[in-house]
C-alpha positions as CSV (number, residue, x, y, z in Angstrom):
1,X,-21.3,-12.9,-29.3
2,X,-22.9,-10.9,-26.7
3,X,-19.6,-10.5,-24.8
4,X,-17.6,-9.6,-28.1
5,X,-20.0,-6.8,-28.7
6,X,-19.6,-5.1,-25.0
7,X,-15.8,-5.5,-25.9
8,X,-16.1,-3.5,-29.1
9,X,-18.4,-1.0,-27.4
10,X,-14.9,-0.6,-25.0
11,X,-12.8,-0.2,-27.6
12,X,-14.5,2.5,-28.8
13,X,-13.5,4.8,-26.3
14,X,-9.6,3.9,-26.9
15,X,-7.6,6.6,-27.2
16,X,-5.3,7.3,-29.8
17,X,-1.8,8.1,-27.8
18,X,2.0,8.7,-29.1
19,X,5.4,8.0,-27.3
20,X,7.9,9.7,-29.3
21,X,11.9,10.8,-28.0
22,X,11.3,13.7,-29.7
23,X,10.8,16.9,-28.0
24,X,8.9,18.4,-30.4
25,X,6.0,15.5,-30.7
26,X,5.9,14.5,-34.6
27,X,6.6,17.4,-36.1
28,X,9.8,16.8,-37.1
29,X,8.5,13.9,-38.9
30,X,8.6,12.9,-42.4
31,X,6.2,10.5,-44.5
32,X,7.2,7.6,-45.6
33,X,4.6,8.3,-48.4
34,X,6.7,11.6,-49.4
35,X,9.4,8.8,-50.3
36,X,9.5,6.5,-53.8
37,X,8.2,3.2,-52.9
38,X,9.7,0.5,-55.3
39,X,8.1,-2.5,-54.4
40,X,6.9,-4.6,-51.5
41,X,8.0,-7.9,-49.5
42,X,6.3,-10.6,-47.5
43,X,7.3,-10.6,-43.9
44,X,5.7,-13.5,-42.4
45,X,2.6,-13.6,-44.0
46,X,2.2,-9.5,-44.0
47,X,2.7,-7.7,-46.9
48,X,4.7,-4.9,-46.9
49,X,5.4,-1.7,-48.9
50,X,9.1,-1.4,-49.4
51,X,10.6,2.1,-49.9
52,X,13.8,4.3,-50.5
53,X,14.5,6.4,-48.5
54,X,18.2,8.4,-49.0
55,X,19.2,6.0,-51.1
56,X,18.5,3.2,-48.8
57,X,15.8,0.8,-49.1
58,X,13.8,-0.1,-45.8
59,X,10.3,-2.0,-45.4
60,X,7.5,-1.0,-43.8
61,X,7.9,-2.1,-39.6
62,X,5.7,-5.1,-38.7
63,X,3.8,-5.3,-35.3
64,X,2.9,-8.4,-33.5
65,X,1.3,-9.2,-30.5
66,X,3.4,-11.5,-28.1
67,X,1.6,-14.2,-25.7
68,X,3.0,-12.3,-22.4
69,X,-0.3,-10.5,-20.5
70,X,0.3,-8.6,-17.1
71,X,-1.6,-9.0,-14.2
72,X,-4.2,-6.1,-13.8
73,X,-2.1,-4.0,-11.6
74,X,-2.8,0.2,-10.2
75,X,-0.4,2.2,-12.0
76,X,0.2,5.4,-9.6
77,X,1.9,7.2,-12.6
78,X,-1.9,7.5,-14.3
79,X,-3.7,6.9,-11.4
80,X,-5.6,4.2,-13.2
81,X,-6.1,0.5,-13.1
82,X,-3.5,-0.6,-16.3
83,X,-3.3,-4.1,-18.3
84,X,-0.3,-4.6,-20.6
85,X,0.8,-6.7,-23.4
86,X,4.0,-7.4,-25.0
87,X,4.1,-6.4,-28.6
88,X,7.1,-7.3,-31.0
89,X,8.3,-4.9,-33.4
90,X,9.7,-6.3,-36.5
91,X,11.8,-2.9,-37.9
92,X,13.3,-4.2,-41.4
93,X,12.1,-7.4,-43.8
94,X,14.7,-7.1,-46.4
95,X,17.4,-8.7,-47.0
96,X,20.8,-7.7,-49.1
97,X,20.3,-9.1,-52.8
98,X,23.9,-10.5,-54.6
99,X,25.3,-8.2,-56.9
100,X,22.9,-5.7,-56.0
101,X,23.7,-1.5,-55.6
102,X,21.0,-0.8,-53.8
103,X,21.7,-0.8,-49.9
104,X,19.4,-2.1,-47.6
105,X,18.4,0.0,-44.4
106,X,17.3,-0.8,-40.7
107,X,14.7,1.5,-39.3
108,X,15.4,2.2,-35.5
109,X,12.1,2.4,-34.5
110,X,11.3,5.4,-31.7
111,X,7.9,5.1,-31.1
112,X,4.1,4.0,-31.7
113,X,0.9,5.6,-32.2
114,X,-1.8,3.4,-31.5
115,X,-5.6,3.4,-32.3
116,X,-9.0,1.4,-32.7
117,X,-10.2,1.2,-36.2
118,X,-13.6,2.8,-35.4
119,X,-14.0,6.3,-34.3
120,X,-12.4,7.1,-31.0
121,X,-13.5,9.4,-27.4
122,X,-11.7,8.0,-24.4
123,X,-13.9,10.0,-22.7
124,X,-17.1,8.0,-23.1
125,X,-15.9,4.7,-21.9
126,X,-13.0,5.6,-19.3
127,X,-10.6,3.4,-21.6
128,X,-7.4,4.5,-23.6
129,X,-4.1,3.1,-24.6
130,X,-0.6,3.2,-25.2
131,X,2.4,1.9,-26.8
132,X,5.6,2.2,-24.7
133,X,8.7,1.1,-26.8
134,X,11.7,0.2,-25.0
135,X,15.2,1.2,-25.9
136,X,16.5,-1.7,-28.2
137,X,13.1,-0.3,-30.5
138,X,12.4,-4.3,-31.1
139,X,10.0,-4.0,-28.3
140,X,7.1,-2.4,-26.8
141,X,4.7,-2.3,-23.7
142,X,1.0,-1.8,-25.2
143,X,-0.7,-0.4,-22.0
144,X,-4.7,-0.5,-21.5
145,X,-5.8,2.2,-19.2
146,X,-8.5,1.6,-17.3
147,X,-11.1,3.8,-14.9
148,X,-11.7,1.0,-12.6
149,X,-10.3,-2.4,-11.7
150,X,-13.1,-4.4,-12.8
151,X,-13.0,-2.4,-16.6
152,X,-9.5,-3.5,-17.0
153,X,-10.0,-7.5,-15.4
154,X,-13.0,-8.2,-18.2
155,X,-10.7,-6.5,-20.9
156,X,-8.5,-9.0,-20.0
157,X,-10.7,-11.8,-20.1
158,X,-12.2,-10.9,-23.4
159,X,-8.7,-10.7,-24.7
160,X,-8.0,-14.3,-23.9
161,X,-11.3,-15.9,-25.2
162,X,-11.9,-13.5,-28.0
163,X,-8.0,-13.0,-29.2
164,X,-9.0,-13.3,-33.1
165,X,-11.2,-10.4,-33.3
166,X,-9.1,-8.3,-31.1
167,X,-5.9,-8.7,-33.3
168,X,-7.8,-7.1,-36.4
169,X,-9.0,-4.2,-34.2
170,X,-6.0,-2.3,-33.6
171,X,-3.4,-0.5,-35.9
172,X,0.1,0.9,-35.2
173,X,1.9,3.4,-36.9
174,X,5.6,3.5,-36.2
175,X,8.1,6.3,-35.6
176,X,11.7,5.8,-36.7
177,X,15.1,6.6,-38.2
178,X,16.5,6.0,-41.5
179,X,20.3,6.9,-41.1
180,X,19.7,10.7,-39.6
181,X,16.2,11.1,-41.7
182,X,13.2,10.9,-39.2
183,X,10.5,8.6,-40.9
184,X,6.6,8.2,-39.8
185,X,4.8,5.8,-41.5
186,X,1.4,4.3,-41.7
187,X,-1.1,2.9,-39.9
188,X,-1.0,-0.6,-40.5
189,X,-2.7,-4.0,-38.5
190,X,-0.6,-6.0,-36.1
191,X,-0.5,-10.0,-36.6
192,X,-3.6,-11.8,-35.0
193,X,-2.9,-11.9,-31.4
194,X,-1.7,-15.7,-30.3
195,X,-3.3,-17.2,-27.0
196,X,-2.2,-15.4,-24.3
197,X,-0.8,-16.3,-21.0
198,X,-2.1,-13.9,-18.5
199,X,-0.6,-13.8,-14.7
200,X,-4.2,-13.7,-13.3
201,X,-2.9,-14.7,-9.7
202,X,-0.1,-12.5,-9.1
203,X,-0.2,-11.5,-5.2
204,X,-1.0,-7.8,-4.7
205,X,0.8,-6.3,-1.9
206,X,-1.9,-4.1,0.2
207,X,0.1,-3.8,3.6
208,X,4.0,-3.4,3.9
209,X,5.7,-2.9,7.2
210,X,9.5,-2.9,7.4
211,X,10.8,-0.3,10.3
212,X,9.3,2.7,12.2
213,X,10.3,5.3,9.0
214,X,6.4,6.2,8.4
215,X,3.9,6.6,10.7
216,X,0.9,4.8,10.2
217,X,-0.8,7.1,12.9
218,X,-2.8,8.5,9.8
219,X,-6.2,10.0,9.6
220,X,-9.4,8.5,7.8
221,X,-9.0,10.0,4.9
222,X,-5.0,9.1,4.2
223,X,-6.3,5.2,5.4
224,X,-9.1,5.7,2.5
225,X,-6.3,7.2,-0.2
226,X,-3.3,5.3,0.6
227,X,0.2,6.1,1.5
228,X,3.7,5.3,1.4
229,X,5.7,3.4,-1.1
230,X,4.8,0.2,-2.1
231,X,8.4,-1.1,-1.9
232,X,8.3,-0.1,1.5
233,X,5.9,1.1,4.3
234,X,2.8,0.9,2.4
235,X,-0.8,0.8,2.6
236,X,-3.0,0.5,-0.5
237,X,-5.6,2.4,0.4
238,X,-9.3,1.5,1.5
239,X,-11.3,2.5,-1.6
240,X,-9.1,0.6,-3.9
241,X,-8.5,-1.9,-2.1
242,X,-12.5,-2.4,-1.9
243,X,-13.1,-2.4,-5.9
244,X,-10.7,-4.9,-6.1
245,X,-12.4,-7.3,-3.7
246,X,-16.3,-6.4,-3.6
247,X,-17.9,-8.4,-5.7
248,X,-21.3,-6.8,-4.8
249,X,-23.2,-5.3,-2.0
250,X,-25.8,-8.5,-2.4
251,X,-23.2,-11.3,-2.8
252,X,-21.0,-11.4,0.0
253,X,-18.7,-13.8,-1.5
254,X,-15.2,-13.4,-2.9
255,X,-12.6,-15.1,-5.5
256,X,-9.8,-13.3,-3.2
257,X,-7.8,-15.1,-1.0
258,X,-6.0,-13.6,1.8
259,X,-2.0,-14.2,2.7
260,X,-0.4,-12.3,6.1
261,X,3.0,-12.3,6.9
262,X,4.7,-11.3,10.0
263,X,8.0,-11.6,11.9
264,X,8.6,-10.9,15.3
265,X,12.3,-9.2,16.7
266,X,13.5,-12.1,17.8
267,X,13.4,-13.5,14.1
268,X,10.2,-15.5,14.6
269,X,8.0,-16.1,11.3
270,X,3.9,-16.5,11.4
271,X,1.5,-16.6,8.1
272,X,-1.8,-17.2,8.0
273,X,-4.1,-17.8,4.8
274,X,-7.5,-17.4,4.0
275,X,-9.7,-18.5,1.1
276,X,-12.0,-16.1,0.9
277,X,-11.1,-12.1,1.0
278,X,-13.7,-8.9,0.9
279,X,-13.3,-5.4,2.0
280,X,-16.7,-4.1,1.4
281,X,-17.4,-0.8,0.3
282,X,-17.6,2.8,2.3
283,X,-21.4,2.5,2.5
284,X,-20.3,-0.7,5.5
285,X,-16.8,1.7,6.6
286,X,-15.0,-0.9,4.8
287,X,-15.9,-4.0,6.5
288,X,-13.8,-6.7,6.5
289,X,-14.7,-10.6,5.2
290,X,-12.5,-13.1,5.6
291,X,-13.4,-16.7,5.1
292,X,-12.2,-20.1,6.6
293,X,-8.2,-20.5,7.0
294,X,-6.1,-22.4,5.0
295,X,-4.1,-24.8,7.7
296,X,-4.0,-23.6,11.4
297,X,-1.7,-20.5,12.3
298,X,-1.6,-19.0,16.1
299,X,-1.4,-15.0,13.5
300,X,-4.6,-16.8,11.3
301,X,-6.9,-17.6,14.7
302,X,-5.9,-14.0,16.0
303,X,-7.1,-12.2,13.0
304,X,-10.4,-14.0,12.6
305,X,-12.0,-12.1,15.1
306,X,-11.7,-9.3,12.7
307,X,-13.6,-10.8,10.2
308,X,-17.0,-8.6,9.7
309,X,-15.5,-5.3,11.4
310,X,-16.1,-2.4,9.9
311,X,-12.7,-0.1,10.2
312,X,-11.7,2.4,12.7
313,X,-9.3,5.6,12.5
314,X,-8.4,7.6,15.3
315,X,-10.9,10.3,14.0
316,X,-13.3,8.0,12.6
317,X,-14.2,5.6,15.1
318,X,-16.5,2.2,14.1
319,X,-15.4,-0.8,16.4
320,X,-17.5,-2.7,19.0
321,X,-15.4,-0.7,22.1
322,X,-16.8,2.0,24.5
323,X,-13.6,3.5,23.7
324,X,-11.4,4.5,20.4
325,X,-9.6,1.3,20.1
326,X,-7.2,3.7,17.9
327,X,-6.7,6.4,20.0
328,X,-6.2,3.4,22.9
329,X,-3.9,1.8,20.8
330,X,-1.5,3.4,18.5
331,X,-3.6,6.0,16.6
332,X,-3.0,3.7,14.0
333,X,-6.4,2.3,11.5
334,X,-7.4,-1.3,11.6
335,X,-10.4,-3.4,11.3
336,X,-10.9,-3.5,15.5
337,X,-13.4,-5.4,17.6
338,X,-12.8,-5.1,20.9
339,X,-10.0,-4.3,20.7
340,X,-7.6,-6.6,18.4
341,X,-6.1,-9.8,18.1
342,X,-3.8,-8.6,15.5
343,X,-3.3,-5.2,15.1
344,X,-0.4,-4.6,12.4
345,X,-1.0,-0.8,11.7
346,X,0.1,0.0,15.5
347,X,2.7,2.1,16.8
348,X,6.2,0.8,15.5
349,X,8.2,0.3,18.8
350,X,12.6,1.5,18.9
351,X,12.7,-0.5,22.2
352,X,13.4,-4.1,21.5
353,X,12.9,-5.1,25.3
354,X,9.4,-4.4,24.9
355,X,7.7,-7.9,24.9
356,X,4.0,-7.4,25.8
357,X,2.7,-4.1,24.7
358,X,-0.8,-3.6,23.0
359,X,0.1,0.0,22.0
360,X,2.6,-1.4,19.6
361,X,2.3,-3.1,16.0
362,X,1.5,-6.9,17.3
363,X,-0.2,-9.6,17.7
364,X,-2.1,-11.4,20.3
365,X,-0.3,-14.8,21.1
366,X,-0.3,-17.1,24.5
367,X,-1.3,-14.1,26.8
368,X,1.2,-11.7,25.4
369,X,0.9,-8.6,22.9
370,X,3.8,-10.3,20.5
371,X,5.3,-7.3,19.1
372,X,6.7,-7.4,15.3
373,X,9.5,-6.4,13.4
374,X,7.2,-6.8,9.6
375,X,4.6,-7.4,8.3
376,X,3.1,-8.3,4.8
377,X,-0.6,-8.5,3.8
378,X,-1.4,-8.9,0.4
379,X,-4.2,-10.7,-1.6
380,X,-5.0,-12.0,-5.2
381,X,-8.3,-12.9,-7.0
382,X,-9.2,-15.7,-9.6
């Protein structure tokens, strides 16, 4: 009950957001309540006011939740932490009646408003949503908007063990089309939301290395920020990449496990996999905890050595060396010792005859600086 309570207190702070293809917002809107209604129907187990509209007679659209839940995922667009759910938009209920001279319309649904059905700020709780309807109108994204990563990951929890309650909280109100007559009707309740299936595990890509495109010579605050595109040279960024992990400054434990990737130019592939996974906050510079491997890897018993470093820029230097391990090797930022047994933010070498080079992007393997073509670090949390 207690749980249920901190959820509604969330909710409160949803804001109430419109996607509409029309330029000019809803103004160009009409009521459906403007229009005769002349009856209602019963749409699986909703009732609904039917009404005529230009001679046509169209039901009110139906909403429904659908059992598909996103991982919690960073949506650069917002520059939030975002949780979705399908919703299924049910547009017309009637059917065509024998003998009957009354025609019976489709509405082409073009957007949602959504909102709570208490009293809304989004700007006491850090929460809001959104319904984005896809082109077919018989389908929508509902998007939760969260201020941090751990907002969005209880949301999502509360939704699957408390899924009865949180169907009856929120109410849609659709945006369509009857024939060329723009129609915006009421806020109505969705169906109860069914159990959901939420990809908790999905693998989140952190580290992305493919050719020598971007430098990853970048300075302490670009490592802390992020940079590059995560479909191709990529890094998360430190601060994010720390809420996601931390679990707090007093328990140093993690649900995160770790995954690395490499391949070297010859066309040689090395993972490694660990089950525990922290990157602690900028208080420790980021420090680094990884726990025991899963298996035996020659890339998994280089990296442990960088387990409880604290990370190191070219600017901002925090390793266990006299000297800037960055500056030494690469200018790139990495979790460094002294130096590195893997160090996959280094310089990305043209020169394919290189073989044994600790400047470049590499690893340490049987007395030799191996260096690689990619590389792939990505984690996920239970």
């Amino acid at each position: 009950m207690q749980s249920w309570t901190l959820l509604i207190a969330l909710l409160l702070g949803l804001a109430c957001c419109t996607v509409s293809a029309d330029a000019n917002g809803q103004s160009g809107y009409m009521d459906v309540s403007s229009f005769a209604r002349v009856g209602t129907t019963t749409f699986k187990g909703s009732k609904l006011g039917v009404f005529e509209v230009d001679g046509v007679r169209v039901a009110e659209p139906r909403v429904s939740f659908q059992s598909s839940c996103s991982a919690v995922e960073f949506s650069r667009m917002y520059m939030k932490y975002q949780l979705t759910l399908s919703i299924r938009i049910d547009p017309n209920a009637l059917r065509s009646r024998k003998g009957s001279s009354k025609k019976v319309g489709r509405v082409s649904i073009i957007g949602l408003n959504v909102k709570a059905d208490r009293g809304l700020s989004s700007r006491q709780s850090g929460l809001s949503v959104m319904a984005k309807v896809k082109k077919s109108g018989r389908r929508a994204d509902l998007v939760f908007l969260c201020s941090s990563f751990r907002r969005c990951r209880y949301l999502r929890d509360e939704l699957v063990s408390n899924r009865r309650n949180f169907g009856r909280t929120l109410q849609f109100k659709a945006l369509g089309r009857v024939g060329s007559i723009p129609v915006r009707f009421g806020f109505r309740s969705s169906a109860n939301l069914p159990r959901l299936s939420c990809n908790r595990h999905r693998w989140i890509v952190f580290q992305r290395r493919v050719d020598g495109s971007l430098s990853f010579a970048q300075n302490w605050d670009s490592y802390v920020k992020g940079f590059g595109n995560p479909s191709s040279n990529y890094w998360m960024g430190l601060d994010r990449l720390s809420e996601m992990t931390k679990t707090s400054s007093e328990r140093l434990t993690s649900r995160c496990r770790l995954r690395i990737e490499a391949q070297s130019f010859r066309g040689r592939k090395y993972r490694a996999e660990f089950r525990m996974f922290q990157v602690l906050g900028p208080e420790q510079q980021y420090r680094l905890r990884v726990g025991l491997q899963v298996g035996r890897s020659a890339l998994g018993n280089a990296f442990q050595g960088h387990s409880d470093m604290r990370f190191s820029t070219f600017d901002r230097d925090h390793d266990t060396s006299k000297h800037s391990c960055s500056q030494i090797y690469g200018y790139g930022g990495w979790w460094f010792n002294r130096c590195y047994g893997v160090n996959l933010n280094g310089a990305y070498t043209t020169n394919r005859e290189i073989t044994n080079d600790a400047t470049y992007m590499s690893f340490y393997l049987r007395g030799k600086h191996v260096p690689m073509r990619r590389s792939l670090m990505k984690f996920r949390c239970y």
